[in-house]
Each structure stands twice: as structure tokens, then as C-alpha cells.
C-alpha positions in Angstrom: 184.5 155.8 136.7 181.4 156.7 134.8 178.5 154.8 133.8 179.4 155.1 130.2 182.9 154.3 131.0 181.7 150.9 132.8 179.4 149.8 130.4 182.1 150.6 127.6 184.1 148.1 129.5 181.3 145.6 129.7 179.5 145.6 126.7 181.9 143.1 124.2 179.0 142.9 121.3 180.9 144.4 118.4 179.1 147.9 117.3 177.1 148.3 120.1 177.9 151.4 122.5 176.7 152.4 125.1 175.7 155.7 124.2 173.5 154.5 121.3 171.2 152.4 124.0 168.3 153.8 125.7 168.3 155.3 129.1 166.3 152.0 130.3 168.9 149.6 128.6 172.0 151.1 130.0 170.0 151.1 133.6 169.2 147.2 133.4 172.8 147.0 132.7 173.9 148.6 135.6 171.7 146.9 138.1 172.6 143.8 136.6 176.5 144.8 137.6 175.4 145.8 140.2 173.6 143.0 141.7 176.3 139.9 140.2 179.2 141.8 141.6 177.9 143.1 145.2 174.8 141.4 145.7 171.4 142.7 145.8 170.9 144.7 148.5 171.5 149.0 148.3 172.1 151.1 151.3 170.2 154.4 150.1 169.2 158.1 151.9 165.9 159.0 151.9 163.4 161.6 152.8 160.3 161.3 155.0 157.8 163.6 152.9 155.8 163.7 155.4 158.2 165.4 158.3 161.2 166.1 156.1 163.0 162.8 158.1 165.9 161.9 156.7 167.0 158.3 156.8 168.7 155.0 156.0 167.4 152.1 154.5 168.3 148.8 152.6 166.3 148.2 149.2 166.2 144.7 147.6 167.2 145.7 143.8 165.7 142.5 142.6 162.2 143.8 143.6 162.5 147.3 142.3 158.9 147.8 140.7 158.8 148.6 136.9 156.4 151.2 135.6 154.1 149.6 133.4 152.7 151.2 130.4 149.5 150.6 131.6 150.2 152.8 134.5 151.0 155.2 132.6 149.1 158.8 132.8 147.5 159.1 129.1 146.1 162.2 129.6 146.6 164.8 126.8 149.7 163.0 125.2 150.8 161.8 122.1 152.1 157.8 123.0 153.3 155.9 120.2 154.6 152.6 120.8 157.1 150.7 118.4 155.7 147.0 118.0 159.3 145.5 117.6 162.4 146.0 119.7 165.4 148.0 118.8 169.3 147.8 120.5 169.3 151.6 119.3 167.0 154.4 119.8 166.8 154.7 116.5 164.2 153.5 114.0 165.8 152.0 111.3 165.8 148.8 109.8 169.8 148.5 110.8 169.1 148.4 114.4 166.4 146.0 114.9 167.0 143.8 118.0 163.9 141.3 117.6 160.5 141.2 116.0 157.7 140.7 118.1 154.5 141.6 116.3 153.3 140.9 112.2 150.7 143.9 111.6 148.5 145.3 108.9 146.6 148.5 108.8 143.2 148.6 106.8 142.5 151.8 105.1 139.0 150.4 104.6 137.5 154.3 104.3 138.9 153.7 100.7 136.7 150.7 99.9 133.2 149.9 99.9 133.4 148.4 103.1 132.1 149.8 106.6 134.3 148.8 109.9 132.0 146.2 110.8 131.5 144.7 107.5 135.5 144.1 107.4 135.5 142.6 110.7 132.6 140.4 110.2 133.8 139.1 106.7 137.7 138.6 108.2 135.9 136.6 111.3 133.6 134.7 108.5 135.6 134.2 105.8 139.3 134.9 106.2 140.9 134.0 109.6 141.8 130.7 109.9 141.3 130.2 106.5 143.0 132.6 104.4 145.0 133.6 106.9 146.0 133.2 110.5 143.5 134.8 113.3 144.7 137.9 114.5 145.7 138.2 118.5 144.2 141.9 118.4 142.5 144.2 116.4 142.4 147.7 117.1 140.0 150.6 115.6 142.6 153.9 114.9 139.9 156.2 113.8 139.7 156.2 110.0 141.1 152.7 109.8 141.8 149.1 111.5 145.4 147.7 112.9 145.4 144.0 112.7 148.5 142.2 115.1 149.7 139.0 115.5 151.8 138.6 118.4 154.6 136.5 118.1 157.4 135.1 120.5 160.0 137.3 119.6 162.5 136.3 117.0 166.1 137.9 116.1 166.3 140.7 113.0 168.2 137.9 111.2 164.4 136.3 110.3 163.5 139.8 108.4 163.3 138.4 104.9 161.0 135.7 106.2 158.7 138.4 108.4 158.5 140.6 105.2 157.0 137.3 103.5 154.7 136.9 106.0 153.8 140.7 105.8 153.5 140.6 101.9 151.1 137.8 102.1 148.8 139.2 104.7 149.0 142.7 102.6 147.8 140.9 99.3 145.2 139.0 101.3 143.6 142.2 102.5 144.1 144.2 99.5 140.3 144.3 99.2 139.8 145.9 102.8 142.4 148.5 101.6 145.5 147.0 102.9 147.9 149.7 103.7 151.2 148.9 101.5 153.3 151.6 103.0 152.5 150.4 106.6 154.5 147.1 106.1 158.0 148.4 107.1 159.4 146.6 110.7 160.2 149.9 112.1 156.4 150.6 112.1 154.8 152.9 115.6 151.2 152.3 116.8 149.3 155.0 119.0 149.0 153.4 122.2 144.8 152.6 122.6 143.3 155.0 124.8 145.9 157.2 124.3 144.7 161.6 123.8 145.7 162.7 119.6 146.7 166.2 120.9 145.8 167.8 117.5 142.4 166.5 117.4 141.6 166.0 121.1 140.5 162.9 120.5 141.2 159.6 122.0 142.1 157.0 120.0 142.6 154.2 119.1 140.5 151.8 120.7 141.4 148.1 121.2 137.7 146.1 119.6 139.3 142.5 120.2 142.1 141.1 122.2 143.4 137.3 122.2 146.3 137.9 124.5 147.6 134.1 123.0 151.3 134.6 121.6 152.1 132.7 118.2 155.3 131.3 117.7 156.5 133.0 114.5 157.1 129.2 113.1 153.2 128.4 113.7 152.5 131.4 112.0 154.7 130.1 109.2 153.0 126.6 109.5 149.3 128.4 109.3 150.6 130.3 106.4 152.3 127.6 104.5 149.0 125.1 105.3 147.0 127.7 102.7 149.3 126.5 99.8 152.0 129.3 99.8 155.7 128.6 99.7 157.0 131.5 102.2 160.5 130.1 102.2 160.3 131.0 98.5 159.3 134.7 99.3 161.9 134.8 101.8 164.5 134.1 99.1 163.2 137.2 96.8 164.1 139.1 100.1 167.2 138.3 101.0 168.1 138.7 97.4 166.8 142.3 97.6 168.2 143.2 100.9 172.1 141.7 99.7 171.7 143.0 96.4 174.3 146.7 96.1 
């Protein structure tokens, strides 16, 4: 039996198959068969590089090492990260999974403001105050990515996110909030990473508050500046059920 033909067997959601997930998902499915049905350790053959040795050993599968993006070689590639999950590899609004992250991008080369006179008036004036503090903020070249990470929440609070996203956008209209960047299927160049067109590397991260918001805090912070979110929510999911 083939992987596909296991996982087809496994996988009860309704419209999910298994040939829609990514490599990665259909892996941690397997191990996870794997492990709950004959335990965790794996007999496997392996070479000596060193002498050409071949051998037998026993690997723990529940301490099988991840590769980390930071670990990842950045040289000379073009890395773009999605900020929320997807039960498809594909990037549409259909087959969101969870939402982890509420972004904006600031175009600010289009107002009067300089980079640093945005950050120093959001730090002055606006976080905590108009709106929420951000958890990063990241310098993309010609503009500025602002992201609040939040614990992740199911695509079933999108009409709610988009709120939150069309508040924050007419917040920071001045510092030439970016409307077309508000869509959940959004990517972000990964910081550090090489633009192979340019040869440049960008973005660069400028501040980092590795604190996770719980998307209702960030609805409470929100709410506390007088705006009824639950009503924007509404105009949302009237849009997105409307034919």
C-alpha cells in the first residue's frame, strides 16, 4: 500500500486529500501512524561516509530533529514565508487552516514621512493608544511590515481578522498604509534573506517583541479605543455570504 493510499484511508475530514497537503503534512502523518501503531523506534540501513560501512541502527522517531528556518542556508535565494497556515499548498482564501499573524505594510516613500519619523511617531503617539503595539517591525527596503503575532485562531474568525485589518489600515493611512496588502493569504520575504534580482538582502527585522497576543486581547485593545469590531465583523460576513 502507498502512502497516498494510507493517508486516503486515514484522513476522514471531509474535502481534504491527501494529495492537496504539503510534502511535510503528509510526512507528520505518517510518522504519527507510524509511531501510534508500532511504537517509536525504526530499524534503518545506513552508510558510514567516512569508510563506506554499512550498518544497522535503531532511531527514536520521536526525536527526529526538524530543520528550522533559521537554519536555513539564505544565501542567494528568494524565501518568502506565508504569515498564516494553509491545509492546501495553495494560497487562497478557501484553504486557510489558521491565522496566526495581523500585518500591515507602510508604503511611507509615498508620504512625507522618513522611516524613522514613522517609527518614532507610531512608538509616541499610536501604539497602545490608537492601536495595539506591534510584536515586530520589519524594514523591506522601500517600506515597513508591521506584525502582531497572535495564538493562532481557525479560518472561521476571518470576518473578525479582516476588521481588525481594516482598522489598523485606516489608522495608518497617513504612513501610507498599503490597502492591497490586507488579504490573509499575504507572503513576507523572510529578513536576511538575498532579493536575487537586486542582490540585495532584505528585509531587515528593526524591532522584535517575541510576546504572542491572543487574538481576543487584540480584540479587547482594539475595542478599549471606542470601536465596535463585532460590528465590522458583521459587514464581513455579510460580504463573504453574499452570491
Amino acid at each position: 500500500m502507498s502512502s497516498l493510499q494510507l493517508l486516503k484511508r486515514k484522513i476522514k475530514t471531509p474535502n481534504v486529500k491527501p494529495e492537496d497537503l504539503l510534502p511535510g503534512d503528509r510526512n507528520a502523518i505518517i510518522l504519527f501512524l507510524r509511531t501510534s501503531s508500532y511504537g517509536t523506534n525504526y530499524t534503518v540501513q545506513v552508510t558510514d561516509p567516512r569508510n563506506n560501512t554499512t550498518f544497522k541502527t535503531v532511531v527514536d522517531l520521536t526525536k527526529l530533529k526538524y530543520k528550522e528556518l533559521k537554519e536555513t542556508d539564505l544565501t542567494e535565494e528568494n524565501i518568502y514565508i506565508t504569515l498564516n497556515t494553509f491545509f492546501k499548498p495553495y494560497r487562497r482564501l478557501e484553504c486557510i487552516k489558521e491565522l496566526n499573524f495581523v500585518y500591515i505594510d507602510l508604503d511611507y516613500y509615498k508620504t512625507k514621512y522618513t522611516k524613522e519619523q514613522v517609527i518614532m511617531n507610531l512608538e509616541s503617539n499610536y501604539f497602545n493608544k490608537i492601536i495595539p503595539a506591534t510584536n515586530y517591525i520589519i524594514d523591506s527596503g522601500r517600506g515597513l511590515a508591521l506584525l502582531w503575532n497572535i495564538n493562532k485562531v481557525p479560518s472561521q474568525a476571518l470576518p473578525l481578522w479582516k476588521a481588525i485589518q481594516e482598522y489598523l489600515y485606516h489608522q495608518l493611512k497617513e504612513f501610507g498604509a498599503d490597502r492591497q496588502a490586507l488579504d490573509a493569504t499575504r507572503v513576507l520575504r523572510v529578513p536576511g534573506s538575498i532579493n536575487s534580482k537586486s542582490k540585495t538582502t532584505l528585509p531587515s527585522l528593526i524591532s522584535c517583541d517575541a510576546l504572542v497576543s491572543s487574538f481576543p486581547l487584540i480584540i479587547e485593545g482594539i475595542s478599549g479605543f471606542g470601536v465596535s469590531l463585532i460590528a465590522l465583523s458583521v459587514k464581513y460576513t455579510n460580504v463573504a455570504n453574499s452570491p
